[in-house]
N, CA, C and O of each residue as an XYZ file, in Angstrom:
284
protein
N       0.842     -1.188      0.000
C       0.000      0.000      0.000
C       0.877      1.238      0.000
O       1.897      1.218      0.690
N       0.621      2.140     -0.597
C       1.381      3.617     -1.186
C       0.803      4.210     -0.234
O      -0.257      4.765     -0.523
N       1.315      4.300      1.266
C       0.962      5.384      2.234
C       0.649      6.953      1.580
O      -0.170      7.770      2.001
N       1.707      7.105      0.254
C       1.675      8.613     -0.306
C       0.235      9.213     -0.842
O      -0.077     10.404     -0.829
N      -0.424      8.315     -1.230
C      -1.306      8.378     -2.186
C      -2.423      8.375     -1.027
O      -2.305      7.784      0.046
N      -3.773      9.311     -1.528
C      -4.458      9.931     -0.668
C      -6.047      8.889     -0.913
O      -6.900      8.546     -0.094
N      -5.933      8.662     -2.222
C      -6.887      7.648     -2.576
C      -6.799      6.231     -2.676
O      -5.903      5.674     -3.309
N      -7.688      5.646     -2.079
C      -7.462      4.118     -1.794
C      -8.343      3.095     -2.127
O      -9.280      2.862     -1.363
N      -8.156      2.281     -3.404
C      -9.754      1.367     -3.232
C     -10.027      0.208     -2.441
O      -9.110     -0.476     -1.989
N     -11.325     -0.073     -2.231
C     -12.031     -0.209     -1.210
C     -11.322     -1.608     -1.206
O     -10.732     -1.772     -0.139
N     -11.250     -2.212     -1.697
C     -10.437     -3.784     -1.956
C      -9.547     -3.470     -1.249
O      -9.677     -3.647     -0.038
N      -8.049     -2.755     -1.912
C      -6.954     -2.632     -1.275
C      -6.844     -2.020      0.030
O      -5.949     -2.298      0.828
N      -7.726     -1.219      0.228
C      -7.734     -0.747      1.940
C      -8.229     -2.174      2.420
O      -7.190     -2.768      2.708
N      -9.156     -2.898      2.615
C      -9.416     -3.873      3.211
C      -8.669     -5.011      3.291
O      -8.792     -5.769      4.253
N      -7.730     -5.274      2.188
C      -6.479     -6.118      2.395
C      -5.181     -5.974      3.607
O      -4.690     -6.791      4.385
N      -4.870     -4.269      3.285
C      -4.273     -3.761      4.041
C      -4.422     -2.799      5.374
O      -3.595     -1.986      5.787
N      -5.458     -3.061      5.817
C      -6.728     -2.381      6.537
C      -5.741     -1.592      8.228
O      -5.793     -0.428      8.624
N      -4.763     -3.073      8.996
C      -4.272     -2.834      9.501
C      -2.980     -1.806      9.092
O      -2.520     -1.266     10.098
N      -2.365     -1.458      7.950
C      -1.503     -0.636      7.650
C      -1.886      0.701      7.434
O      -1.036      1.588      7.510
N      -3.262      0.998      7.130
C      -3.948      2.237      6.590
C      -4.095      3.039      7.713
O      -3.949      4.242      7.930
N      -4.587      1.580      8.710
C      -5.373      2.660     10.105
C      -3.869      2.916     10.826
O      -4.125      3.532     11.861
N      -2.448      2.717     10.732
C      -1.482      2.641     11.248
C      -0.763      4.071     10.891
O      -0.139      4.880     11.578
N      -1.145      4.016      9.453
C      -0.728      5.403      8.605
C      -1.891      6.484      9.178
O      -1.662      7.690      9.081
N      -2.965      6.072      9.692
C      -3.778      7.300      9.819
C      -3.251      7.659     11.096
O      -2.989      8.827     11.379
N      -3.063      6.560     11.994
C      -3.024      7.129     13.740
C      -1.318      7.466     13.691
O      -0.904      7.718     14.823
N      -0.440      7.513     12.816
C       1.259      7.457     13.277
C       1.756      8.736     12.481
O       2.544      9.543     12.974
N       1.148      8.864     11.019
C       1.375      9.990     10.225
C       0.144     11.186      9.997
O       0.264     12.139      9.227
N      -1.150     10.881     10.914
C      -2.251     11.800     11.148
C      -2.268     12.239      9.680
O      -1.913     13.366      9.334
N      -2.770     11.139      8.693
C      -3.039     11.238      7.343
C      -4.651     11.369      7.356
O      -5.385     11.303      8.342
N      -4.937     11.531      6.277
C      -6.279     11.351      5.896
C      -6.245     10.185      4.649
O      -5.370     10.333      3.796
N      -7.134      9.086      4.533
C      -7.393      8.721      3.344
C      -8.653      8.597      3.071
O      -9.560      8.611      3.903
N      -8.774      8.457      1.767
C      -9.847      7.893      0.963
C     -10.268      6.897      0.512
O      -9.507      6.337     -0.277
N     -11.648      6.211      0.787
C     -11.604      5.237      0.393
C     -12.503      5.125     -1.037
O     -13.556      5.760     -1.084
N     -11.996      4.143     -2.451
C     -12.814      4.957     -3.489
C     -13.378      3.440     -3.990
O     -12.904      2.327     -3.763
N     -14.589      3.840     -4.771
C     -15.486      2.372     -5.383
C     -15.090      3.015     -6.790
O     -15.023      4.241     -6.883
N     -14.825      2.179     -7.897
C     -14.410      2.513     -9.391
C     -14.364      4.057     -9.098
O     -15.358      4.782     -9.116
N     -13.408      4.362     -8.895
C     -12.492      6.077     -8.879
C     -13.433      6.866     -8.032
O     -12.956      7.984     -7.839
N     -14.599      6.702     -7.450
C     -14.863      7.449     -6.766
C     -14.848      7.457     -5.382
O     -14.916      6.350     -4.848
N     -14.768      8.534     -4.597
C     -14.765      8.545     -3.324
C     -15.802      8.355     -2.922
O     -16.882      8.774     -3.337
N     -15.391      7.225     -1.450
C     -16.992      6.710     -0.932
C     -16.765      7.559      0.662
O     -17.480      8.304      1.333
N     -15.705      7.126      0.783
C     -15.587      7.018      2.651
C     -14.148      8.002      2.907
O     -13.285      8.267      2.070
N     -14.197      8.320      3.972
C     -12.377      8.796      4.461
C     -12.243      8.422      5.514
O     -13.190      8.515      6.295
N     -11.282      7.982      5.836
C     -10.738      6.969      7.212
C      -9.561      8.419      7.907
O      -8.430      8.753      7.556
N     -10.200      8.796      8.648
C      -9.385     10.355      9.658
C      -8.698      9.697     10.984
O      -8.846      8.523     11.322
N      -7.879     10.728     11.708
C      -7.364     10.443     12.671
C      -8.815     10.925     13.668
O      -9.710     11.745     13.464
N      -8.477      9.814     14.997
C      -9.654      9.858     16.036
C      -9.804     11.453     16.160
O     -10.929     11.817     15.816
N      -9.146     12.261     16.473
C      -9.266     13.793     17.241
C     -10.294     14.244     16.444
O     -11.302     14.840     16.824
N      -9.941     13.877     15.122
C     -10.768     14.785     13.550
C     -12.045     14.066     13.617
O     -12.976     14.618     13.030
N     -12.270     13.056     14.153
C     -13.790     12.173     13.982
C     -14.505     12.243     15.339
O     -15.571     11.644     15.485
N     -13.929     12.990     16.385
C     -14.294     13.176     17.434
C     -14.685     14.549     17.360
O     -15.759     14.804     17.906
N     -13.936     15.709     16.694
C     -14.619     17.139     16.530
C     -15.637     16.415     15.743
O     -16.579     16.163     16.494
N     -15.805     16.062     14.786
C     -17.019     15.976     13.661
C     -18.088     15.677     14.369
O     -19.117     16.253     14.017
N     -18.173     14.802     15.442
C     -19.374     13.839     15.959
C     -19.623     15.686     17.546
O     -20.764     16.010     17.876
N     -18.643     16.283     18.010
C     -18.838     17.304     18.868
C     -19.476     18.481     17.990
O     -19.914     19.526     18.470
N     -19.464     18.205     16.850
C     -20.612     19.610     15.923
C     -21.535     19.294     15.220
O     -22.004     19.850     14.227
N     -21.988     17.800     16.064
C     -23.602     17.476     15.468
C     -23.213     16.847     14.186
O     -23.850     17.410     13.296
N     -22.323     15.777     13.628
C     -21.683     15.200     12.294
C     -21.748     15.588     11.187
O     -22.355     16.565     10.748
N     -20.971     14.659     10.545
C     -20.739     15.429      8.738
C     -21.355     16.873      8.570
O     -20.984     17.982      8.955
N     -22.105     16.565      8.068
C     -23.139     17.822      7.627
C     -22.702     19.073      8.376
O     -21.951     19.906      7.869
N     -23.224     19.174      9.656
C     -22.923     20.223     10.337
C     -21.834     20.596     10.619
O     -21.927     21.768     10.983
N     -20.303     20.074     10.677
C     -18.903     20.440     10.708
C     -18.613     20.809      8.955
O     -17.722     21.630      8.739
N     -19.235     20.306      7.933
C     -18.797     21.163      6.305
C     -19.661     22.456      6.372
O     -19.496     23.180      5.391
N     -20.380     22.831      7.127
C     -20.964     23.887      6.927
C     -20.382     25.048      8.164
O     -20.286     26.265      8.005
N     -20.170     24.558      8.938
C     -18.667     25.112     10.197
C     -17.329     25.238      9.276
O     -16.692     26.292      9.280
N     -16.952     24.185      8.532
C     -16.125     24.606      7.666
C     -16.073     25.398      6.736
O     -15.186     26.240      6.599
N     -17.160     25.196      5.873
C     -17.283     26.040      4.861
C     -17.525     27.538      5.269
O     -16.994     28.442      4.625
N     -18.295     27.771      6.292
C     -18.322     29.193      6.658
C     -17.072     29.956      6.926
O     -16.961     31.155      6.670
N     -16.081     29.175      7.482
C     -14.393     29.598      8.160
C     -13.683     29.601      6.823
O     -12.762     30.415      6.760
N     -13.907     28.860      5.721
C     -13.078     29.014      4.638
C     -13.610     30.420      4.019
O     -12.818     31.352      3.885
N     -14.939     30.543      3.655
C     -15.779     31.491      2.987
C     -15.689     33.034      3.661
O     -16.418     33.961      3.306
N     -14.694     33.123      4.659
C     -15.106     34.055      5.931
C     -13.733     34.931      5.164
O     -13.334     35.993      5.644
């Protein structure tokens, strides 16, 4: 598995499942997980999935985001 590479398909993350989540918690990466080239899922470090779930999830932290980018 190409730790470099930000996109990951769903096969090969699940082969290498223990190396991905190793790269997420050691190099506080983000990946992607993709079905035929597209993005389905992103596998984050705990801190980043713990704010998300403290601003009411997904939805409500891209729109916390998007307002701070847009600002």
């Amino acid at each position: 598995m190409d730790t470099n590479a930000t996109d990951h398909p769903v096969a090969e993350a699940r082969a290498n499942l223990s190396e991905l989540l190793a790269a997420v918690r050691m190099l506080r990466r983000t990946y992607f997980l993709t079905s035929r080239g597209k993005r389905q899922a992103a596998v984050v470090p705990t801190e980043l999935g713990e704010l998300i779930a403290q601003v009411g999830g997904a939805d409500a932290a891209a729109t916390v985001l998007s307002a701070h980018l847009n600002a």
